[in-house]
Structures are given as C-alpha cells and as structure tokens.
C-alpha positions in Angstrom: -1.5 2.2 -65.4 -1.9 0.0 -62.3 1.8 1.2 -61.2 1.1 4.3 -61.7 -2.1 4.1 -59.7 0.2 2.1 -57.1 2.5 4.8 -56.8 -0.1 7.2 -56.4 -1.8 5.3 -53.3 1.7 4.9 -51.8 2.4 9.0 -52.0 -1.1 9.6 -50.6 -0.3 7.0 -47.4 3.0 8.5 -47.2 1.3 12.0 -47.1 -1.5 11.2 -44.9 0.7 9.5 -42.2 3.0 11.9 -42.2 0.3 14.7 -41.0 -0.7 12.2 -38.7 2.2 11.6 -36.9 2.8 15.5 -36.8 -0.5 15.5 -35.1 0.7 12.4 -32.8 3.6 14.6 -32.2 1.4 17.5 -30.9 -0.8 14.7 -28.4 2.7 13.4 -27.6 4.2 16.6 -26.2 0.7 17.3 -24.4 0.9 14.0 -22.7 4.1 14.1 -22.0 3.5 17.6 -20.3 1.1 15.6 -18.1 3.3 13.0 -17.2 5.9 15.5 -16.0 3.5 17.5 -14.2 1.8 14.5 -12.1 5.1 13.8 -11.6 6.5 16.6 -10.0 3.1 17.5 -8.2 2.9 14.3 -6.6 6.5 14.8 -5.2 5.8 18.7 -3.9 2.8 18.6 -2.9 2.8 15.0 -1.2 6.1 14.6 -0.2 5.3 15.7 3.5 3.9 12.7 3.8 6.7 10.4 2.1 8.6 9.9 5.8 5.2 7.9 7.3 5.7 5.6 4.8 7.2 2.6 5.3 8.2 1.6 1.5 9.4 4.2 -1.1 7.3 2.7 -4.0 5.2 6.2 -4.1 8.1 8.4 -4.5 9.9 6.2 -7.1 6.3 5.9 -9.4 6.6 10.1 -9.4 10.9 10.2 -10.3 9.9 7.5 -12.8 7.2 9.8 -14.3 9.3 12.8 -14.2 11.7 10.4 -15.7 9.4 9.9 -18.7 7.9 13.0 -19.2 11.1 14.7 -19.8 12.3 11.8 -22.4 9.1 12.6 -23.8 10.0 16.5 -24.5 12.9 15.8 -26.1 12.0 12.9 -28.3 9.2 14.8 -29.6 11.8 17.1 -31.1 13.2 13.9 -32.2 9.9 12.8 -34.1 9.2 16.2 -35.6 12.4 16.3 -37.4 12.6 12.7 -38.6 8.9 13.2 -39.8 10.2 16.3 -41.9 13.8 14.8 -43.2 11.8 11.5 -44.0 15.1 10.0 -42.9 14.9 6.2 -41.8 17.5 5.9 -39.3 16.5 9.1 -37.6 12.9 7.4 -37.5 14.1 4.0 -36.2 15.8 6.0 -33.2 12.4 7.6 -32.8 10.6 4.4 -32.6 12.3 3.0 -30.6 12.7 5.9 -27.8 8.8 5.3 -28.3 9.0 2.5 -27.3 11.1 2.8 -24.6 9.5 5.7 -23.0 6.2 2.8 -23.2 7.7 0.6 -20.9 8.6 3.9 -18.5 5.4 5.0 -18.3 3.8 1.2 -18.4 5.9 0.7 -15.1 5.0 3.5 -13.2 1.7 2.9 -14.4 1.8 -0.7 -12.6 3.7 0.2 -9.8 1.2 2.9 -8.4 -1.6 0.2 -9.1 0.4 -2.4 -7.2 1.0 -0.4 -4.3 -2.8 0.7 -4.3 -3.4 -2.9 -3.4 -0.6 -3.0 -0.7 -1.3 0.3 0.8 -4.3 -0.2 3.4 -2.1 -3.1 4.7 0.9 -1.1 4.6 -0.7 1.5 6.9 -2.4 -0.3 9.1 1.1 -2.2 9.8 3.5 1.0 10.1 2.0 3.8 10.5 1.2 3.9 14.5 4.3 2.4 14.5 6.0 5.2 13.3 4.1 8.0 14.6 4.3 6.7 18.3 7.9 5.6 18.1 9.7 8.5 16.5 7.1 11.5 16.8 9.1 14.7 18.4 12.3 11.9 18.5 16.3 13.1 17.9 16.7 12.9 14.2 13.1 12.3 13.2 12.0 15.9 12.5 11.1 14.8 8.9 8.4 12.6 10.7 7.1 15.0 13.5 6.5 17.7 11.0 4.8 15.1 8.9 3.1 13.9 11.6 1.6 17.0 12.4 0.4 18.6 9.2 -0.9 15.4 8.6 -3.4 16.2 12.2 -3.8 19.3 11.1 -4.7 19.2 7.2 -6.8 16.1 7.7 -8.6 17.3 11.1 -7.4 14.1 12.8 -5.4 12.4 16.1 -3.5 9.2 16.3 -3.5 6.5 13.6 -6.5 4.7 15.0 -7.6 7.2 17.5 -6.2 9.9 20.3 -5.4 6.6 22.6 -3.4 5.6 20.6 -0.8 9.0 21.8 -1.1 6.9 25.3 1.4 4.4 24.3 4.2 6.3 22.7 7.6 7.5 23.3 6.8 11.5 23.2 3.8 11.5 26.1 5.6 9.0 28.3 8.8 11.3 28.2 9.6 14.6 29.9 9.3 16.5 26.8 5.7 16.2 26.8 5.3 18.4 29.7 1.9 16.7 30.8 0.1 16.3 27.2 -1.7 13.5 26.4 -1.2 14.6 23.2 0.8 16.3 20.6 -0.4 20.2 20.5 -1.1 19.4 16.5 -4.3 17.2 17.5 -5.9 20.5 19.2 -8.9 22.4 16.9 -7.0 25.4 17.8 -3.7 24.9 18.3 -2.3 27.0 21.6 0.8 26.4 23.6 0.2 22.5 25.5 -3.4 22.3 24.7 -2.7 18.9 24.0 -2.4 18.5 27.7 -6.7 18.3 27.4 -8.1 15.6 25.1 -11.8 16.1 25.5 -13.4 15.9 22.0 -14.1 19.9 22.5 -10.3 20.7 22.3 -9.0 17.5 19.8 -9.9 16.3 16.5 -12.3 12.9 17.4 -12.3 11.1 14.2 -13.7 7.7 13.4 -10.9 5.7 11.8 -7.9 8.2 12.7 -5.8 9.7 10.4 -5.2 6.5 8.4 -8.0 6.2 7.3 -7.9 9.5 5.8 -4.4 9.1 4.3 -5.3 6.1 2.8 -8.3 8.0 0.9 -5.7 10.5 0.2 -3.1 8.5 -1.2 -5.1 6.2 -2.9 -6.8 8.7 -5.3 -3.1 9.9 -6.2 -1.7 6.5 -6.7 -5.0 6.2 -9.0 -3.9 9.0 -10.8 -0.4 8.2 -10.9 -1.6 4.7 -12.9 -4.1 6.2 -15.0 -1.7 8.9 -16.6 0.9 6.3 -16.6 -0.8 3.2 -18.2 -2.9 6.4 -20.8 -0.3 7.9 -21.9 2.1 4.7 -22.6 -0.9 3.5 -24.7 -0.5 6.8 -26.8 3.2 5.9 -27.0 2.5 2.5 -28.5 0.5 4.2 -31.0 2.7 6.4 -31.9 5.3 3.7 -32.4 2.8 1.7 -34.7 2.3 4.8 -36.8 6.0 5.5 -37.0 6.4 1.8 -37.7 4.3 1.9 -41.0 5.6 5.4 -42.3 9.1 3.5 -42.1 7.7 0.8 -43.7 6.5 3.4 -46.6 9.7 5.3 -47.1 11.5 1.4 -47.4 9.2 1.0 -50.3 9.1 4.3 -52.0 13.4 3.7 -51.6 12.8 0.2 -53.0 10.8 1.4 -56.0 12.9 4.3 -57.1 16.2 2.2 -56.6 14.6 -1.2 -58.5 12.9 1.6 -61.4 16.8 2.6 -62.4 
C-alpha cells in the first residue's frame, strides 16, 4: 500500500513539474524576448554615441545580450520538447544550456554595473578630449556626427561648457571660418551661427553635455544590469526545476527497471 501510495506521489511531482516547467518555458521565451530587445535597442538607438567613448564595455554588455537572448529562443524549443519526450539526455542538454545562457546574462549583467561605477570618471577623463581633438578632423566623421547630435538632442555645448570649443583643433583651424563654435551648439542652427556664442544664440548649460550623457548612459547601463542579472536569475530557476524533473524520470526508470 505505501508503494503504491509512493508511486502515486512520484506521478503527481512528475506531473506537476512538468506543467511547471512548460510554464517556465513560456516566462523563459518572454524574457528572453527582453534580453534580445535591450539588446539590440541599446546598440540602434545609442550607438551614436559609442565613438565618444573611450572603452567599448557598453557595446560589448548589448552583443553579449543579443548574444543571450537569441540562445534563449532556441533553447526554449529545446526545453519544450525534452519536457514532452521526457527524455533525460535531451533534458541534461537543456539544463545545461540553462545554465550557460546564466553565466551570459550574469556577465552582462555585471559588466553594465561595473562600468556604471567607472563611467563619471571615464567621461570626465576622455570626453573633452575627444571632442576638442578630433571634432570635424580627417577620418573622425563618426565622432563629429556624434558630437553634434549629442549638442543638439541634449540642448548642450562643450563637455564642460562652450569654452571649452576655445581650445580645440576645429576653431583654431581655417575650417572654422571665424566660429567660436561648432554650428550644432546654436538653438537654431543656420549656416556659421556658431561664429556668435552669446547665451541667446548657444545652448548655456550648467555641467555641459557630460553631464547629461552621463544621466543618459547611466539609466541604460542600469537597465542593461537589471534585465541581465533578472533574467539570469529566472535561468537558474529554470535549471533547478529541470534539475529535479531529471531527478524524477531517474527514479520512475529506476523503479520500473528494479520492479522486473
């Protein structure tokens, strides 16, 4: 009576962990749809920005996303079939692509936080560096075009402040024609109204533009880590379900093979 019983509670675990991980399967592919959208939202609609930077840690947390949430598409395909077949290899490879797509996600997740931490240093290092060194320069298009939606979208001029235009290499040359600064500092932006810098004509903003494009990159790298470190928890979760419902179907094998 008591094996019977046993054999009873070990179908209804089998059963009820089974519809759970089909319901893990379902949060997986949500978050994984997440993951691959944070991903490739933070790399087109940010990327303008990528060539002030002076490390590539912010693009490679996005690729490493992307990375994961694509694993995470296919593996969940993986999962829903081995949860059907009850097949024990084909759930071992699942579990552990679970747990490889956790320490994925876990790393982008601690990279973005890591570089949060770095990044108001990092800025206030290389940024007026860059911008008044290879603004309107031969081969640095990717940086004046950066450079100026970067004025323009954030209402800004200079890193620090418009002075800081005083000391580079595009108003000291010929190709300034006169500005004091680039045309992309202007409110309205006309043909060398950068020549006139009076707070009427320019964007006058305490702080600069790094300030705002540390605000700005901060709250993504924020949200780069929380989707990250989130959804590599729901990974590990899914591998400790997977982990016991192998566990099961070893018994249930173990039982019917030792019962002949």
């Amino acid at each position: 009576m008591s094996a019977v019983y046993k054999d009873d509670q070990e179908d209804w675990l089998t059963v009820c962990l089974k519809y759970l991980l089909f319901v893990f399967n379902f949060l997986f592919w949500v978050g994984g749809a997440a993951v691959l959208g944070v991903g490739v939202w933070t790399l087109l609609e940010k990327s303008d920005y990528l060539s002030l930077l002076a490390s590539s840690t912010f693009a490679v947390s996005a690729y490493i996303l992307i990375l994961a949430g694509s694993l995470v598409v296919v593996t969940g395909f993986l999962g829903c079939c081995a949860v059907i077949r009850e097949q024990r290899s084909c759930l071992t490879t699942y579990f552990f692509c679970l747990l490889l797509i956790f320490l994925i996600e876990l790393v982008a997740g601690v990279l973005a936080y890591v570089y949060y931490q770095r990044l108001s240093e990092e800025l206030k290092q290389h940024l007026n560096q860059t911008m008044t060194e290879n603004y309107s320069q031969p081969g640095k298009d990717a940086v004046t075009l950066a450079v100026d939606k970067l004025q323009q979208d954030f209402k800004c001029c200079g890193s620090n402040n418009s002075h800081d235009w005083m000391l580079s290499v595009y108003v000291s040359s010929k190709q300034a024609e006169g500005r004091v600064v680039p045309d992309s500092c202007c409110k309205t932006i006309t043909h060398q109204c950068g020549k006139r810098d009076h707070p009427s004509n320019i964007y006058k903003v305490e702080g600069g533009c790094i300030t705002k494009l540390e605000r700005f990159l901060a709250d993504h790298l924020l949200i780069i880590g929380a989707v990250g470190i989130g959804v590599a928890c729901l990974q590990l979760a899914g591998a400790l379900l997977t982990a016991c419902f192998i566990y099961l179907l070893y018994k249930e094998e173990e039982d019917y093979f030792g019962a002949l």
